[in-house]
C-alpha positions in Angstrom: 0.0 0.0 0.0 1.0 3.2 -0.7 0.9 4.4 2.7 3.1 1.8 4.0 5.9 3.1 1.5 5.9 7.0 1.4 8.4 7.4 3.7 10.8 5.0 0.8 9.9 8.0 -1.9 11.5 11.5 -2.6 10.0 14.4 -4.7 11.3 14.1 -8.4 11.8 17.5 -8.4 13.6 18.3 -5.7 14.5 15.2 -3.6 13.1 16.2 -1.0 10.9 13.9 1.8 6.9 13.0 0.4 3.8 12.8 2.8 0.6 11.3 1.6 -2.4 13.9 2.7 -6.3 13.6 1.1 -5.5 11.6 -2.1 -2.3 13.3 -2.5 0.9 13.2 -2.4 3.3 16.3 -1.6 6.8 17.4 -0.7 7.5 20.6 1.2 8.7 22.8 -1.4 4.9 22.6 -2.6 5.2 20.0 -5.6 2.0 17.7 -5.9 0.9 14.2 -7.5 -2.6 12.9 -7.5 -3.2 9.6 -6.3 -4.9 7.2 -8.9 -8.2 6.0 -8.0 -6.7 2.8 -8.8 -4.2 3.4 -5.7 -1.0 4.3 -7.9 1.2 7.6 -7.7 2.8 8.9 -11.2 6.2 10.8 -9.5 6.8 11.4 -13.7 8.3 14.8 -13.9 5.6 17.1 -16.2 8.1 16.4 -19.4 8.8 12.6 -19.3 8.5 11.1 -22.3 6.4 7.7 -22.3 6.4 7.0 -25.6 8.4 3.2 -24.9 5.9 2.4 -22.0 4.0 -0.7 -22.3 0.5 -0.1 -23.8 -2.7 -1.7 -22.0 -2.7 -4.7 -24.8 0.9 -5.4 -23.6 -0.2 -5.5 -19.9 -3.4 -7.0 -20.3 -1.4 -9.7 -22.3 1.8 -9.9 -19.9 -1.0 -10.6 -16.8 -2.8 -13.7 -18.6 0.6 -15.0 -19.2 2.1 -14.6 -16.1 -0.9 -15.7 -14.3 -1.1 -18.7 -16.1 1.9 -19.9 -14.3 4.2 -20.3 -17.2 7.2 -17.7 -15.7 6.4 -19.8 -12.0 10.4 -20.9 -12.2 11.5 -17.2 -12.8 9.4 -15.9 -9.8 10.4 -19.2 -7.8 14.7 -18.2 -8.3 14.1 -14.4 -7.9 12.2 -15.0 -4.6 14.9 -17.8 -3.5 17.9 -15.0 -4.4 16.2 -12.4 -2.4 15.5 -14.1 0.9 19.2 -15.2 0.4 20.5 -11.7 0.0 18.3 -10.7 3.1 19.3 -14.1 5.1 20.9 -13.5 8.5 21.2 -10.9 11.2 22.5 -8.0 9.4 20.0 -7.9 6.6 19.6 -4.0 6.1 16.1 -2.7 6.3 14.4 -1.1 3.5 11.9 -2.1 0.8 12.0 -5.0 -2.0 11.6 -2.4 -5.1 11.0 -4.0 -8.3 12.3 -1.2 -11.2 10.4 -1.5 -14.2 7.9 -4.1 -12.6 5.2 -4.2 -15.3 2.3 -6.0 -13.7 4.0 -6.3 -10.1 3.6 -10.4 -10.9 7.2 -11.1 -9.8 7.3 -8.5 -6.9 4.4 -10.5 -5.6 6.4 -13.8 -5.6 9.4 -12.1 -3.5 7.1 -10.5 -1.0 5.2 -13.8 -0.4 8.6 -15.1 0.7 9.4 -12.4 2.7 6.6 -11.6 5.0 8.3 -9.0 6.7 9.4 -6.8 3.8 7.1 -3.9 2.2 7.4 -3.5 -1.9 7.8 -1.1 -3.9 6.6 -1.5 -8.0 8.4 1.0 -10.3 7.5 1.5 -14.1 6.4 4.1 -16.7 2.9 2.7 -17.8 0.1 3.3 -16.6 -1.3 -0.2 -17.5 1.4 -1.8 -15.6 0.9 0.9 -12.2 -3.2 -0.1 -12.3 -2.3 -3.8 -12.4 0.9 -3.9 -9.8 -0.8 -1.2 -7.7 -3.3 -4.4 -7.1 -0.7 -7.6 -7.5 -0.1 -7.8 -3.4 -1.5 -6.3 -0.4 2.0 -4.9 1.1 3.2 -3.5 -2.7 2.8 -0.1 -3.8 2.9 1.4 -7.3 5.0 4.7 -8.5 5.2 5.9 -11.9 8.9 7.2 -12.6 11.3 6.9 -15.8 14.4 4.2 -15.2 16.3 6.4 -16.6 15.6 9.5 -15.4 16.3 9.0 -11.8 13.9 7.2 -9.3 11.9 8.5 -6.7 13.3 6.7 -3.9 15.4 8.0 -0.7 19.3 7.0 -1.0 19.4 3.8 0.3 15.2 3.2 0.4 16.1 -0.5 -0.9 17.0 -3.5 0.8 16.6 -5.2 -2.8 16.1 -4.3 -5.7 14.8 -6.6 -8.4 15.4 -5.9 -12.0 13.6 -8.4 -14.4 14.1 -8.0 -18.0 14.0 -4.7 -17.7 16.2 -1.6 -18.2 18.9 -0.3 -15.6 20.9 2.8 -14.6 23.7 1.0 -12.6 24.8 4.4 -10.4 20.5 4.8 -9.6 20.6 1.5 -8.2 23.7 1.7 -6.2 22.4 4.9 -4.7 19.0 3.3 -3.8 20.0 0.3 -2.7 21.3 -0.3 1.4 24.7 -1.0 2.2 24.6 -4.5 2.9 21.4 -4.7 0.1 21.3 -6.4 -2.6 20.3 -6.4 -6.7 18.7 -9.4 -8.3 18.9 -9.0 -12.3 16.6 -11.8 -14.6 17.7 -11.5 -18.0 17.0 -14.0 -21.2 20.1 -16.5 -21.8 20.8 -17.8 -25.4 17.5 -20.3 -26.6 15.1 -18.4 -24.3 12.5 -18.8 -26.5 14.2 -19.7 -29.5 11.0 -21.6 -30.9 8.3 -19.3 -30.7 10.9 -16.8 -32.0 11.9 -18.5 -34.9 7.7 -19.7 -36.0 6.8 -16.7 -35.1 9.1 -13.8 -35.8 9.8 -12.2 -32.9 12.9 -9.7 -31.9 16.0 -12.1 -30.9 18.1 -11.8 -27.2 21.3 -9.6 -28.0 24.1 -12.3 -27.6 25.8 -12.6 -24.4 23.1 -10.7 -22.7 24.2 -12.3 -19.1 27.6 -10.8 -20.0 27.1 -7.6 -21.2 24.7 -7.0 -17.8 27.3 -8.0 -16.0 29.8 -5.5 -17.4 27.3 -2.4 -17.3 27.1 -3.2 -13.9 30.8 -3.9 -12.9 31.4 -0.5 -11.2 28.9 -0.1 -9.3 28.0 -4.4 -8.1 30.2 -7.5 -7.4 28.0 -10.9 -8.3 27.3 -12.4 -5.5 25.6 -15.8 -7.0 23.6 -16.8 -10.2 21.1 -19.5 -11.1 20.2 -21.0 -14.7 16.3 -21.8 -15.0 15.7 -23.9 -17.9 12.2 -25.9 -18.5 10.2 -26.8 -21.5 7.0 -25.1 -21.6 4.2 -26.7 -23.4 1.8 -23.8 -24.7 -1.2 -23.9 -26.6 -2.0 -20.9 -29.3 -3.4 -18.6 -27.0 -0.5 -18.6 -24.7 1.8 -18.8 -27.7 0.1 -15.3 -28.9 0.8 -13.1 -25.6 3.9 -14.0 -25.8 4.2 -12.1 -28.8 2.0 -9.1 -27.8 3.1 -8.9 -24.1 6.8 -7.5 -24.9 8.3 -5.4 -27.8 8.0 -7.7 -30.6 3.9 -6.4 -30.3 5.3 -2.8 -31.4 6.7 -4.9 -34.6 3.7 -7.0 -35.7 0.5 -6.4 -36.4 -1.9 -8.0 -34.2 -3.6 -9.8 -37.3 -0.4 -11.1 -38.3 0.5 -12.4 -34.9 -2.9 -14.3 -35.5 -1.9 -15.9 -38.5 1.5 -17.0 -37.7 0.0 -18.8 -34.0 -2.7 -20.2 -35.4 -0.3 -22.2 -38.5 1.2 -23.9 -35.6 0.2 -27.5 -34.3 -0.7 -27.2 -29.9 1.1 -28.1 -27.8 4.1 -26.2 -28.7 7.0 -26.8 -26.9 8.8 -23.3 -26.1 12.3 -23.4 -24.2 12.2 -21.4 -20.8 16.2 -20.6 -20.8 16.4 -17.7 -17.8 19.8 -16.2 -15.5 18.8 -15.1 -12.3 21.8 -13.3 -10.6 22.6 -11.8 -7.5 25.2 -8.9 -7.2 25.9 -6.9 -3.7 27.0 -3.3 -4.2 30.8 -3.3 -5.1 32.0 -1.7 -1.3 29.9 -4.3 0.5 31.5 -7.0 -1.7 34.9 -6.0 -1.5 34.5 -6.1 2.6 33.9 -9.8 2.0 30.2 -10.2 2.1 28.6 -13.5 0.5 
C-alpha cells in the first residue's frame, strides 16, 4: 500500500521527503501528484516522455501469461535470491523495489517469501501501475522513468529486483542499502528460440548475461547466479501473448501475430532458458560479504 511506502519515496523535483495527505501526495517545497483511483502515484516529472511504455494490450497480455503460471520458475529463483541476500542478522532494512515491474507479478512472488518486507513496484505505464498497484497487499505502485532518476530516498532498498527490464547501474547503487542487494533476470541464449523463430519475434542480444554484468561492474560485485531452464508446453493462445506482451507487439500487427500462432500444431513446446543473478554493491562485496 502506498501508505506503508511513502516514507521509501522522494519528490522528483527536488529530492526532497513526500507525505501522503487527502488523495495526494506532496513534498514541502509545494510540488503535488494525485493519487490514482486505482491506488497508484505517477512521480513522472511534467516532461517525461512515455512513448516506450507498455501499452494496455501489452499488460493485459503480460498478466494472462504470467498468471497462467508459465514464468512460475523465474518468480520461484528471484524470490529464492532475495530471501538469500536478506538471510541472517545484518540484513539491512528497507523495501523489496522492483524497477520496471510491469504487472508487479514477480514483486508478488518475493514478497510472499518475505513476509516481513514492504514492496515497492516502479515503471512508466500506466497499464502496468493499475495492475501492480493491485498484485499484493504490502506493494505499492510509483510511476517514474528508469532512466531519469527514481523516486526513492538513497538507500530506500533492501533489494532491488530488476527483471528484463532496463537499468541505470549508479541509480541502483544509490538506492539500494549498504549491505542490500540487486537481483537481475535476463534472457540467456535459446530463451524462447522456438516461438521466436515460428513466429518472428525480436532475438536476445548475444551474451546478454555478460554484457549486464559489465554495465554493472562499477557499481555491483556478483554475489551468486542461477540458470532456470524448463520446456513449456503452450497452446496458441499462450503462444500469442507471448508475442503481444513484450516489444515484438510494437513490430507486428496483431492480425499477423494471428496468422502466424494459429499455422502452428498445440502443444508447442517453447524453451524457458532464464539467469537469475545476485550482485551486492561493489564496497559491501569488496569487505567480504557472501
Amino acid at each position: 500500500m502506498l501508505a506503508d511506502a511513502i516514507d521509501a519515496l522522494r519528490c522528483p523535483h527536488c529530492s526532497g521527503t513526500l507525505t501522503l495527505d487527502d488523495g495526494s501526495v506532496r513534498c514541502a517545497s509545494g510540488h503535488v501528484f494525485d493519487v490514482a483511483r486505482q491506488g497508484y502515484v505517477n512521480l513522472l516529472p511534467g516532461n517525461a516522455r512515455t512513448g516506450s511504455a507498455d501499452t494496455a494490450a501489452m499488460v493485459r497480455a503480460r498478466a494472462d501469461f504470467l498468471g497462467a503460471g508459465h514464468f512460475a520458475a523465474v518468480s520461484d529463483a528471484l524470490a529464492d535470491a532475495a530471501a538469500a541476500a536478506l538471510a541472517g542478522p545484518d540484513a539491512p532494512a528497507g523495501a523489496v523495489v522492483d524497477v520496471g515491474a510491469g504487472t508487479g507479478h514477480h514483486l508478488a512472488a518475493v514478497l510472499d517469501r518475505l513476509p516481513e518486507r514492504r514492496g515497492i513496484a516502479l515503471d512508466i505505464s500506466k497499464h502496468a501501475l493499475r495492475a501492480a498497484a493491485r498484485a499484493h497487499p504490502r506493494a505499492a505502485a510509483v510511476g517514474c522513468d528508469a532512466w531519469g532518476g527514481l523516486p526513492l530516498r538513497d538507500g530506500a532498498a533492501a533489494v532491488a529486483l530488476s527483471v528484463f527490464a532496463p537499468r541505470d547501474p549508479a541509480e541502483l547503487a544509490r538506492v539500494v542499502a549498504p549491505g542490500g542487494a540487486l537481483v537481475v533476470a535476463t534472457p540467456e541464449p535459446g530463451h524462447l528460440a522456438e516461438a521466436v523463430a515460428a513466429l518472428g519475434m525480436l532475438t536476445v542480444p548475444e551474451r546478454k548475461r555478460e554484457r549486464v554484468a559489465g554495465q554493472l561492474d562499477g557499481a555491483f560485485a556478483p554475489a551468486a547466479g542461477v540458470s532456470v531452464r524448463a520446456s513449456l508446453e503452450l497452446d496458441r493462445t499462450a503462444l500469442g501473448q507471448i508475442v503481444a506482451m513484450g516489444p515484438s507487439a510494437r513490430h507486428l500487427e496483431p492480425a499477423e501475430i494471428d496468422r502466424r500462432v494459429a499455422a502452428l500444431g498445440e502443444p508447442f513446446t517453447v524453451t524457458l532458458a532464464v539467469a537469475v543473478a545476485a550482485y551486492r554493491r561493489r564496497g559491501e562485496a569488496l569487505r567480504g560479504r557472501p
